[in-house]
Each structure stands twice: as C-alpha cells, then as structure tokens.
N, C-alpha and C positions, 0 to 999 in steps of 0.2 A: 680916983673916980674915973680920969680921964681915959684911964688905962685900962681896968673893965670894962670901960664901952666899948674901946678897942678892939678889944678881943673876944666880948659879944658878939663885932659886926665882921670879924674876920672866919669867925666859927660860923655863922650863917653863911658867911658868902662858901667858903668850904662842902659847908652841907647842900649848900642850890650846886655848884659843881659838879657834885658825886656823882648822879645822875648821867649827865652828861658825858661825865668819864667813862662811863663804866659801857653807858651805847656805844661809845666809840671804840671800846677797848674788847670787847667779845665778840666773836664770830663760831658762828655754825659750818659745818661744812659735811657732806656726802661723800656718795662714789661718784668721781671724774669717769669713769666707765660702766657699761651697765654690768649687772650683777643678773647671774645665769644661776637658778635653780633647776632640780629635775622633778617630776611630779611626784605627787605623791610622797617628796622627802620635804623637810626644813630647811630656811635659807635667813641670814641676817642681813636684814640692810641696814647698813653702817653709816650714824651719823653721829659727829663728836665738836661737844663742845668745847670752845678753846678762848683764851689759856681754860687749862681744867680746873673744877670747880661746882658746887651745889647751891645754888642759889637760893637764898629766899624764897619765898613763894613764887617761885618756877611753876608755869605750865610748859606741858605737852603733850602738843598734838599729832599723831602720825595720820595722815589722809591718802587715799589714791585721786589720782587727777583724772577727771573725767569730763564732760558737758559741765558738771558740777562738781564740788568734792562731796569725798564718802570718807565720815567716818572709818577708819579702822583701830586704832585704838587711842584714849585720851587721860594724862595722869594729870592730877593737881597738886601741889604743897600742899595745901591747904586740909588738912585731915589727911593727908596721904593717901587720896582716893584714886581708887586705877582702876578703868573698867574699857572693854572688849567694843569695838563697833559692832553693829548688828550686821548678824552674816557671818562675824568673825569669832564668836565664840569657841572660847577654848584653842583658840588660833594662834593666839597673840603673846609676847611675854616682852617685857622692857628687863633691863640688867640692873635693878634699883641698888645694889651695892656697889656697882661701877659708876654712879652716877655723880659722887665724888670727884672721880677723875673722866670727868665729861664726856663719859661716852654714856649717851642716849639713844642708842640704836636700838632697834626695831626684831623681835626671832619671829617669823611667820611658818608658821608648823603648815606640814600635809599640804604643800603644794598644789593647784588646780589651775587649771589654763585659764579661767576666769582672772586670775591673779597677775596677770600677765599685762604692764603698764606703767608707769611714773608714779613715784610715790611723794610726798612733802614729809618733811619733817619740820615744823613748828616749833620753836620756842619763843615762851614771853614769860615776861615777869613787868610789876607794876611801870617799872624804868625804859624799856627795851621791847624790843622782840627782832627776832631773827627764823632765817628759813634756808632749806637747803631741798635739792630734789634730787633723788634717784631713780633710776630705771632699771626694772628687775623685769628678766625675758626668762621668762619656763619652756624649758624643754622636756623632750618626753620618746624615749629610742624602747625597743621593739624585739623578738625572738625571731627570727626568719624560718621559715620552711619551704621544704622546695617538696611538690607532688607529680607524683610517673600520672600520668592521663592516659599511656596508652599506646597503642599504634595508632597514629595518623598518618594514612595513607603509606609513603615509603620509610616514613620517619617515624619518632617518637616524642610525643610532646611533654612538657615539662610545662609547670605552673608553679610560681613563686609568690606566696603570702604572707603580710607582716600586718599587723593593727593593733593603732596607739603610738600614733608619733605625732610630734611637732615640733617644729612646725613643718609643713609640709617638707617629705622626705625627697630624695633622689635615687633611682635602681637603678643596677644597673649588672646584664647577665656578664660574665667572664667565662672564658673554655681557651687556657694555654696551648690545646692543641688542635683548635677547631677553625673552622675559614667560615667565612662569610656569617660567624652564627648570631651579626646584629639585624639583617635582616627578615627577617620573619619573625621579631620580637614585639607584642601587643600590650603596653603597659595602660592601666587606670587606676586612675589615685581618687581619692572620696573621702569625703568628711561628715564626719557621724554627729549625732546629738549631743554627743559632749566634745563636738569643737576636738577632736583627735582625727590624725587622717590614715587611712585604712588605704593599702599597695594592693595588688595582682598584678602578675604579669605572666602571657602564657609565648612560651618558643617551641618550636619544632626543628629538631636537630635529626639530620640525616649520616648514614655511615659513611656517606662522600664526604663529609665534612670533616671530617676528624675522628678522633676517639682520646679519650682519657677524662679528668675533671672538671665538669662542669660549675660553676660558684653565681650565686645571688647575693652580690651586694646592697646591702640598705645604709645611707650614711643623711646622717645630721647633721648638715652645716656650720648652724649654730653652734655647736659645740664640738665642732669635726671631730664626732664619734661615728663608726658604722658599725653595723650586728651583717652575719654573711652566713649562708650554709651552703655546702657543695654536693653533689654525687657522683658515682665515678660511672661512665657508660662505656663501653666495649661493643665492638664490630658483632661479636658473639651474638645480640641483641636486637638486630636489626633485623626485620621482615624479610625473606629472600621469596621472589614471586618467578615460578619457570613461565614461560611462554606461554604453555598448555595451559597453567590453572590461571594465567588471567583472562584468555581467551574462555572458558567456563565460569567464571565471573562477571563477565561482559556479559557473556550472552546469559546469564541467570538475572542481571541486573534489566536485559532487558524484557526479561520474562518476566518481572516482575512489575515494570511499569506498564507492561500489557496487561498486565491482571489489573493494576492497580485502577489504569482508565475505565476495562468491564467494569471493575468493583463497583468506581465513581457514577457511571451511567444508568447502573442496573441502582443504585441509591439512589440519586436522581427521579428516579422515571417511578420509582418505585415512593418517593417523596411527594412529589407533584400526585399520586394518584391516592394515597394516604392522607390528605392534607382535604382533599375532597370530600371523602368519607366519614374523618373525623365531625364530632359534632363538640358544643362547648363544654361538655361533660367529658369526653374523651379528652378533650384537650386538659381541664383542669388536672385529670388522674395521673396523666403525663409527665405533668409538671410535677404532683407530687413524686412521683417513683425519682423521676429527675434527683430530686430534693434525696430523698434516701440513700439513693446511687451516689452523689455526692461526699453525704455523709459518710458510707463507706468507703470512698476514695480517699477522702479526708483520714481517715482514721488507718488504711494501708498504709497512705503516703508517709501518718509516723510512722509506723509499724518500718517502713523501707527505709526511713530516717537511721534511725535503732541499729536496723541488720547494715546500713552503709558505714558506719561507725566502726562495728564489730570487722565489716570487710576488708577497710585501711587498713588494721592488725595483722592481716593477714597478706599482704600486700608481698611485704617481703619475700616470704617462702614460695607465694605464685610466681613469682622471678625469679627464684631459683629453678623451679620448677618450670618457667618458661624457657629457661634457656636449655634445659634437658632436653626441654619437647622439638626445641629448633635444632638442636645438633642431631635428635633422630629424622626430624624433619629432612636434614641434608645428607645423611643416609639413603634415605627412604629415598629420595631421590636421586642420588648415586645409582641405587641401585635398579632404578626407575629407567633411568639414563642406559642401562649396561642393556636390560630388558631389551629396549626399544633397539638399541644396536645389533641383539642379538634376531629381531624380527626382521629387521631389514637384512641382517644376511642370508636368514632364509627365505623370505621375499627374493632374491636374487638370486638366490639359488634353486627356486622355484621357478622362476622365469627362465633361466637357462635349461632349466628339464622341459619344459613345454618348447622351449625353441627348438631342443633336440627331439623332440616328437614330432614334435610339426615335419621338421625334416627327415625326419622316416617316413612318416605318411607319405611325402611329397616322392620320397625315391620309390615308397611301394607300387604308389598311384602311376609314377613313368614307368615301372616293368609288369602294371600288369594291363598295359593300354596296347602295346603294341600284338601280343596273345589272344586277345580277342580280334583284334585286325583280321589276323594270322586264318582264326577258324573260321570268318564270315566268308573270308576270300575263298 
C-alpha cells in the first residue's frame, strides 16, 4: 500500500514538471537579417520551431508590428482552423505539412510596398508561448529609357525616365568619352500614390564634349541591383551655325520681340477700351464662348496627346533623316563659302578696273588742259 502511494505521488510530481519542462525546452526563432522581397512577386518569412515537433493544441499567430498589431494570418489546433487577416486575403499560406518538423513560417504572395516592416511570429499552447520577429524590406527596380529632346541651343538634350522603384532610387548619367557631361545634369525623384518613386533627369551634351555612348544608370541599393540604357551620339549630329545665319537669327529674334511689344500694346489699349464697352451681357457671352473654346482645346490637346505617341515612332528615322539633311546643310555651305569667295574676287577685280579708269580720266584730263591754254592764248 505504501508503495502505491509512492508512486501515486511521484507520478503527480512528474506530471506538474512537464510543463515546466517543456517552457523551458522550446524556442522560436526568425531571420537574424532582414528578408528582401520584390513587388509584385512571393516571399517566406521564416520562423522555425525547435527542437522540431507538433504540438498539441498549438496556436499561431503571424502579426505585422505597427502603433498596434495587425492580424495577418492566424492557425488553431483546435479543429485545425486557418484563416487569412483582413487585407490579407488570399495572400497568405502556412506550410501545415512541415509543421511536424517545426517550421511555421509564414508564404506572403504578391508583394506591395505597404508590406513593408516587422513582422511577429507567435506561438502558444496551454503550457508556453514563444515569439520571434522579422523584418521584410520590399523592393521594387524599373525599365530605363533615355529620350533625344532635340536641339538645345548648341547642344542636344537627352532625358532619362524610369517609374516604380523602391525605395527611393540613385541616377546616375555616364559617357566613356565625354568631359564635363555632369554638369548640366537636372535630376527629380517623386513619389506617387502607391508609395513607388518615379526619376527624370534631363542633360545637355555638346560636340566639345566628346562623342560616342552615352548610358542612364538607375540602381537600388537595397538590393544593389541597377536597370541602364545607352545611345550612341556622333559629331555628325551636332547643329553647325556660320556667322551669317546667326546674325539673321538675331536680328529676326529681334524683329520679333518688336512685334511682340506692338502686339502687347495695341492688346492692351485695345483691352482697356473693350472692357468699357462691354456691358454684363456681353461679358456673360464671353465667358460662355471662353467655356466652348476650352472645350475644344481640351479635346485637341488629346487629339495632340494621340498624334505625340504616333510621333516618338517615328523619332528614329527623323534622325536619320536629320543627319542627311546636316551633311547637305555642310555642303550647302561649302559651297556658300566658295560663292562668297568668288564675289570678293570680283569685287577686287572690279575695284582695280575703276582704279584703272580713274587713271585714264586723270591722264586725259592733263593732256587735254594744256590745248585749250594753247588756243585762248
């Protein structure tokens, strides 16, 4: 009898133990490093129970840490019920066959910059509970393009556009054989409604500077990835202005702001005496055409939208077609050059024929002065 008691009270103490043991003997653990996804794709944040093992009625909780937590997804033992935080639907998926060998981590589908922050990983059971945190950082890299703008002044400028990065990117122009081509570069970064951040950057490249491949690098820190596009520019390309046609561009530039001031005064003057006349009838009628006039601006400007799209397309072959037209241009003025050479030799050779005239007049005038002397006497 003694001896059943015994071991009554030794199987009791055993059993208040277990408990005890068992808080002490399990641990959770995460990622020591954060965990980088990219948008738009699936990422696991990985937390594993240890030693491995499926406990009894096991919960778990996955939460993001914020002011507060937020659900994101929560299993029970109990009925084996598994259900999605709100927001997270259809997001979420736990690894319940690996649960056995105590990985309870976390698949977050379809990545969004919102997602972006610390996460908990929860476990308990009646005995216990444990926790472990991770940080998952989303990234998100980009297509580069680079667009011709044109002739600016002696140069030609170039514009560089990427959108949809994060977190905020870094550009940056390169040209192997170009001098000075960082300064005149105008970079602006911006961040849209969905938390992505949107580049431009516009340079102005001269034929003093170099020639050959110009490149726009975009690169992401976070994940030292970068996206780059190049174009190749040649001397061939560059605006050539003679002497003559900038001095006819001056002076048409200032013909023009002669007119422009008429323009503004004779509106003006012609404003002020209009404004008199009007009555509030005339004024409302105004307003409406206004309103219509609009309307049809509004509905060119898509119309101009449309045909700007269709123009880019075409972009290319006008560059070929530009640099035809510059290499006749330097013709043209080769032989503009020969012209003008050839007037001034006969300019000078005209001036020498009246000098030799002059000088016959002058010998005639002395032999026919003294012959009249001759007969008065």
């Amino acid at each position: 009898m003694a001896t059943c008691w015994q071991l009554f009270v030794c199987s009791l103490g055993l059993l208040l133990l277990v408990p005890c043991c068992l808080s002490e003997k399990f641990s959770v653990t995460g990622s020591q490093s954060p965990v980088v996804g990219f948008l738009g794709q699936d990422v696991v944040l990985p937390c594993q129970l240890s030693p491995p093992a499926q406990l009894p009625n096991m919960d778990l909780w996955w939460r993001k840490i914020e002011q507060e937590f937020i659900l994101v997804h929560e299993y029970t033992d109990r009925g084996t019920q598994e259900l999605p935080g709100e927001g997270y639907q259809n997001r979420t998926e736990l690894f319940l066959p690996e649960f056995s060998s105590g990985n309870v981590s976390l698949r977050l589908k379809t990545l969004q910059i919102t997602d972006n922050g610390k996460y908990q990983c929860f476990v308990r059971n009646p005995e216990w509970s444990r926790e472990a945190i991770t940080e998952l950082r989303v990234a998100a890299v980009a297509p580069v393009f680079i667009d011709v703008l044109g002739f600016q002044g002696q140069g030609i400028g170039l514009a560089c556009r990427s959108t949809g990065w994060f977190p905020k990117p870094e550009l940056q122009w390169v040209g192997k054989n170009w001098q000075n081509l960082a300064t005149d570069i105008v970079t602006d970064v911006t961040e849209d409604r969905e938390n992505l951040y949107n580049v431009v950057s516009h340079v102005t490249v001269t034929e003093r500077e170099g020639s050959g491949d110009i490149s726009c690098i975009v690169r992401n820190r976070l994940v030292e990835t970068e996206q780059q596009s190049a174009i190749h520019l040649s001397g061939a390309i560059f605006p050539r202005v003679s002497p003559w046609l900038a001095a006819f561009w001056a002076l048409f530039a200032l013909v023009l702001i002669v007119a422009g001031v008429c323009a503004y005064l004779g509106y003006t003057a012609k404003q002020k005496a209009s404004q008199k006349k009007c009555s509030k009838e005339e004024a409302l009628l105004t307003l409406e055409t206004k309103k219509k006039t609009l309307e049809a601006d509004h509905q060119n400007l898509q119309e101009n939208l449309e045909t700007e799209k269709k123009e880019k397309e075409t972009l290319k072959s006008e560059c070929l077609d530009l640099r035809k037209k510059l290499e006749n241009q330097e013709n043209k003025n080769k032989w503009l050059e020969k012209v003008c050479q050839d007037l001034r030799e006969k300019l000078e050779n005209q001036e020498k024929k009246i000098k030799r005239l002059e000088s016959e007049c002058q010998e005639l005038r002395q032999k026919t002065v003294p012959q009249k002397g001759w007969f008065f006497g």
